[in-house]
N, C-alpha and C positions, 0 to 999 in steps of 0.2 A: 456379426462381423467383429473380430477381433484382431489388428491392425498395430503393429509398433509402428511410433513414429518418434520424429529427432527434429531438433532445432538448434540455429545459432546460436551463441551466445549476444546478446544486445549490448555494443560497447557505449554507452553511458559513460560520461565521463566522471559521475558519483561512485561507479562499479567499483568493485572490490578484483584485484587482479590477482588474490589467491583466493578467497574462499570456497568458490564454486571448483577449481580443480584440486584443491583441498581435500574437500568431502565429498567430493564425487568422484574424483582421478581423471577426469575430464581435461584433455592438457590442454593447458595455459597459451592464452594466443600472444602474449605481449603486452593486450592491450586492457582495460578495465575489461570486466567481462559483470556486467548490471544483473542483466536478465533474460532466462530462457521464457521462450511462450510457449505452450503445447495447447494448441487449440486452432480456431478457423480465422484468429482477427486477422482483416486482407493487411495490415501494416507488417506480420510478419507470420505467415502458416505456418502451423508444422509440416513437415514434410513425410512421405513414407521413408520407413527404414530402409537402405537398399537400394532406392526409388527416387535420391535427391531430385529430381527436375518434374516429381507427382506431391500436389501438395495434398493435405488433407482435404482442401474445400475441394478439390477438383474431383478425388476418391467419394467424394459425399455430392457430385453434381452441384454444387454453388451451396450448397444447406450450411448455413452459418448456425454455428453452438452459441446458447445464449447466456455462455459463461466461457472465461480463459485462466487457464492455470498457470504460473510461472514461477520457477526458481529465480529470488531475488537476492542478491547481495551488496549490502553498501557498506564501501568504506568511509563516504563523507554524505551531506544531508541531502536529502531530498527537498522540495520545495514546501514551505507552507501551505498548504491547498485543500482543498474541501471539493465535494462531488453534489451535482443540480437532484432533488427528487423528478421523480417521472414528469410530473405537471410541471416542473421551472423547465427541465429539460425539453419538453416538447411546445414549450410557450421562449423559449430561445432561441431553438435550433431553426421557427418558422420566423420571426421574427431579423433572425441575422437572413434568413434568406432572401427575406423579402428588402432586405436594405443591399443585397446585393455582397454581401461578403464570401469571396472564395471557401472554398470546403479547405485548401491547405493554406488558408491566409495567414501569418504568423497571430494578426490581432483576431484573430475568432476565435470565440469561447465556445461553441455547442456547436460541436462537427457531427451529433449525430442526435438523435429525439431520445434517449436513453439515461437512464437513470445510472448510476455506478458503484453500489453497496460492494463494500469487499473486505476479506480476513484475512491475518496475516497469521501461520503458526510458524513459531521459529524453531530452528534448525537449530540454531548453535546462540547463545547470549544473545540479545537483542535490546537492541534501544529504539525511544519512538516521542515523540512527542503527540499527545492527544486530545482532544477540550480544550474546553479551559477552567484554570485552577479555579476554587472559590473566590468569592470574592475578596473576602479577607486576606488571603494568602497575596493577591494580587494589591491590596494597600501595604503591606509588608512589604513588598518589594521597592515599591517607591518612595513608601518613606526612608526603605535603608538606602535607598537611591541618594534621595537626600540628602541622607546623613554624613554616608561616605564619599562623597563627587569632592572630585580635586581637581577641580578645574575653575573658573573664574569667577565662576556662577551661572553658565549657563544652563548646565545641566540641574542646577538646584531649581531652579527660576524653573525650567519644563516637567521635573516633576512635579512640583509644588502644582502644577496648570494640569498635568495628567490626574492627580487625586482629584481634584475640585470636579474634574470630568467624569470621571468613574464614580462620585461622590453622588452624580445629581441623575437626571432621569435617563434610562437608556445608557448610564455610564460606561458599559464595557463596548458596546458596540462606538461611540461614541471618543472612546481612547485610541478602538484598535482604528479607527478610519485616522485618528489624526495620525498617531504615529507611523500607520502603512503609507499613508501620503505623502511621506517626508522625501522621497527616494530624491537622492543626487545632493542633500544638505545634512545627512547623518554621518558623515565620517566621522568628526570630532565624538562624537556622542557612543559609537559605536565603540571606536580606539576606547574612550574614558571607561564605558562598560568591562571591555577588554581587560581595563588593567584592576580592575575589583577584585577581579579573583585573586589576588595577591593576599586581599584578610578574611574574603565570604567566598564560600565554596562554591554559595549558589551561582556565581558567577563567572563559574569556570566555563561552563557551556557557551557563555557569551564569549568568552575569550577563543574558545574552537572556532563558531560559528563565521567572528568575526575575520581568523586568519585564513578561513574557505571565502568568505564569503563580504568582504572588508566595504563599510559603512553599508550595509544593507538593513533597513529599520525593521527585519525579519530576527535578526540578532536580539533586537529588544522587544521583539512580540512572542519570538521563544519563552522565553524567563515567564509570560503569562499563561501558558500551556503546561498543563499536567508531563512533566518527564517520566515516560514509562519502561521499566527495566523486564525484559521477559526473558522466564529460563526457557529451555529445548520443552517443545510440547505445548506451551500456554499461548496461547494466539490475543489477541482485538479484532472485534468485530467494527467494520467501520459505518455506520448508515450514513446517509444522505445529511447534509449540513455540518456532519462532525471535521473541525477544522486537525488536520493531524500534517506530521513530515516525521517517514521515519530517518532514523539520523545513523546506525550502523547493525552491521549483523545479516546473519544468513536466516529466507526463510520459505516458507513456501505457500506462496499468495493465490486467492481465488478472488474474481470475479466477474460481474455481470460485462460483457463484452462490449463498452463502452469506452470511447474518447474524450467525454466529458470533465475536464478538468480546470478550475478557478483558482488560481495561485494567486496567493496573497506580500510572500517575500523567500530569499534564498534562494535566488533564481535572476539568469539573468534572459529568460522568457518571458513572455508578453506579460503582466499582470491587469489584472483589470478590478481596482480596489470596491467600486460601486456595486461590479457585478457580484462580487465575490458575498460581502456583504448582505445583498439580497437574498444568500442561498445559505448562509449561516446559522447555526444556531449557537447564539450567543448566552444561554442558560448554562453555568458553570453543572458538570454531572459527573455521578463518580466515573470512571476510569471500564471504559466498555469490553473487562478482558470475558471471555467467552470460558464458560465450565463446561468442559465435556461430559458426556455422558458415556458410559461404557455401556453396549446394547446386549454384549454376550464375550466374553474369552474372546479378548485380541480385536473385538470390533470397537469402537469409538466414534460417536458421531459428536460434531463442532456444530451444536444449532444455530443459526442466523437469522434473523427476524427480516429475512426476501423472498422469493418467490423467483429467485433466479438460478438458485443453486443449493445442491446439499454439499458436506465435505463431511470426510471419513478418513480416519485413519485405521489402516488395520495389521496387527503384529501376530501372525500366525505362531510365532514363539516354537518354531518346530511342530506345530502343529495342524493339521487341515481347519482350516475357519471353513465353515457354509456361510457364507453373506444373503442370505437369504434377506436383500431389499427390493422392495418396489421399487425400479426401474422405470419409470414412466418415457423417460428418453436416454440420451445416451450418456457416456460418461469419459473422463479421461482416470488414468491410474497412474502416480508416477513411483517410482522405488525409489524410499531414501537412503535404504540401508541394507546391507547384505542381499539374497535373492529371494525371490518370490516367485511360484508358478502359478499360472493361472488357466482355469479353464472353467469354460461356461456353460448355458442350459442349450445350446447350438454345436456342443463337442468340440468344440475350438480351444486352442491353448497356447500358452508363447511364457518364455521364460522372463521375466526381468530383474538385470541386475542393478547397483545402484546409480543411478542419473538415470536410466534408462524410462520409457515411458509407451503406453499403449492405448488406443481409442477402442472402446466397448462401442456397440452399438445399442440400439432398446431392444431389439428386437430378445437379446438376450435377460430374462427376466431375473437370474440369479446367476452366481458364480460364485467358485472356490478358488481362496488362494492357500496356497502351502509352502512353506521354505522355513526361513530363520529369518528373515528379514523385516524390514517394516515397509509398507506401500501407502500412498494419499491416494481416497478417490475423491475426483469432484465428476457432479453427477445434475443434468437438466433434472429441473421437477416436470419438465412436460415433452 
């Protein structure tokens, strides 16, 4: 079964209201325009091509994919947040049930038993915040805290209390609870960060964050997060406890079909500082950006360390690709550029140009694309 399909654009109010009809041609609604989904999650199906009011799950009899694809773009940041592994996720999701919390309550953390590993490859410049920096890197900062605070002393007085924190056992975990706890007494502290960047550059991004996002203690737990810059092509893989928000850019995100999400700041949604913590992994580690591998002319696979998804990019460069992969289940393909045709081991075939996207089934065990263009497959391992 080979199947175009289409979706809304998700107005987010982070969205980015040119980049997706930018580089897609996708006209512009007015409004921020976040993120498309192409997949089964019931919050928003694709739909068939042609077929608005037939979604994909209803074409598939209820069979949910255990992956979701989506054009993402942001003009402003996303929330602090980190995702449960499988065991926190299904030892929370039984847990809120049994306490009796609504499935749409605004304070529930694990609306579903599911874990939520995911990659981001960018489209066009990208920015992201991810980990957390070394340790050291993180004493630097407070001492220049310190050093440069022009204010009364209060903000001297709390770093001086943040070091000694980070200093002693459990330190980072230990800093980030106090500082994320602060919500509703950080303006001053926020504003003073805000105006650093006037002599250190490193605290420009406090100055952004702060005028999106003003006294939110997410502004000064940024500054201890890896800033990660990616060009067109270079993704981050995300697993389970990596605390990340990305903060601008176009890209195109895979993963495991999960609602699972622990925000910590930059947000004015539920936070839940305890929970989030528990699901953490507070070990400073380099910067998780994902090497491709090229498997043949035009094919590229982005490894991931789940069992929830493969991802593929593939540049037929004017030329017929054979994607000759195990297919175990089904797939999404989306076009990011120019056109692609495609057709499978089932004789089936459909053009796509760019924004454009189509649902493979398994049944099809291999397939060719051809054009000039470039295409992302994200693809079930089972």
């Amino acid at each position: 079964m080979l199947l175009k399909i289409t979706n809304q654009a998700r107005d987010y109010a982070w969205g980015s209201r040119t980049l997706i009809s930018d580089y897609f041609g996708i006209a512009a609604t007015g409004k921020p325009m976040a993120e498309i989904w192409f997949g089964t999650h019931p919050v928003s199906p694709a739909v068939l091509e042609g077929k608005p009011d037939v979604t994909l799950t209803e074409q598939l009899k209820g069979h949910q994919l255990s992956f979701l694809l989506k054009i993402l773009a942001a003009d402003e940041a996303l929330s602090i947040q980190a995702h449960p592994n499988s065991e926190q996720a299904q030892q929370g999701f039984l847990r809120e049930n049994q306490m009796g919390i609504a499935l749409d309550a605004p304070t529930r953390n694990y609306r579903d038993d599911k874990h939520k590993p995911e990659i981001i490859v960018a489209l066009s410049d990208f920015q992201a915040l991810c980990g957390f920096r070394p340790i050291a890197e993180i004493q630097q900062i407070l001492n220049d805290l310190n050093t440069h605070s022009q204010s009364s002393g209060a903000l001297v007085e709390l770093s001086a209390g943040w070091l000694r924190l980070l200093n002693g056992e459990n330190g980072l975990q230990k800093l980030f609870s106090d500082i994320a706890n602060r919500r509703g007494n950080f303006d001053g502290i926020a504003a003073e960060l805000s105006s650093m960047a006037d002599f250190d550059s490193r605290f420009a991004l406090a100055e952004q964050l702060n005028k999106i996002y003003p006294g939110d203690p997410g502004v000064l737990l940024a500054l201890f997060m890896n800033h990660v810059f990616l060009e067109p092509g270079e993704s981050l893989f995300l697993p389970a406890g990596n605390i990340h928000a990305y903060l601008s850019g176009l890209g195109v995100e895979v993963m495991a079909s999960s609602d699972n999400v622990l925000r910590g700041g930059l947000t004015s949604k539920h936070i839940d500082v305890l929970e989030l913590e528990a699901v953490l992994n507070f070990e400073p580690m380099p910067v998780p950006k994902v090497k491709p591998i090229e498997l043949s002319s035009g094919l590229i696979h982005y490894p991931c360390d789940t069992d929830d998804f493969l991802l593929y990019r593939i540049e037929p460069n004017g030329q017929r690709v054979m994607a000759e992969i195990s297919l175990p289940g089904e797939s999404i393909i989306l076009c990011t550029a120019g056109e692609v045709a495609i057709s499978n081991s089932l004789e089936e075939s459909q053009i796509l140009r760019r924004g454009e996207a189509a649902y493979l089934s398994g049944e099809a065990r291999y397939f060719n694309l051809s054009g000039s263009g470039t295409a992302f497959l994200a693809a079930s391992t089972r």
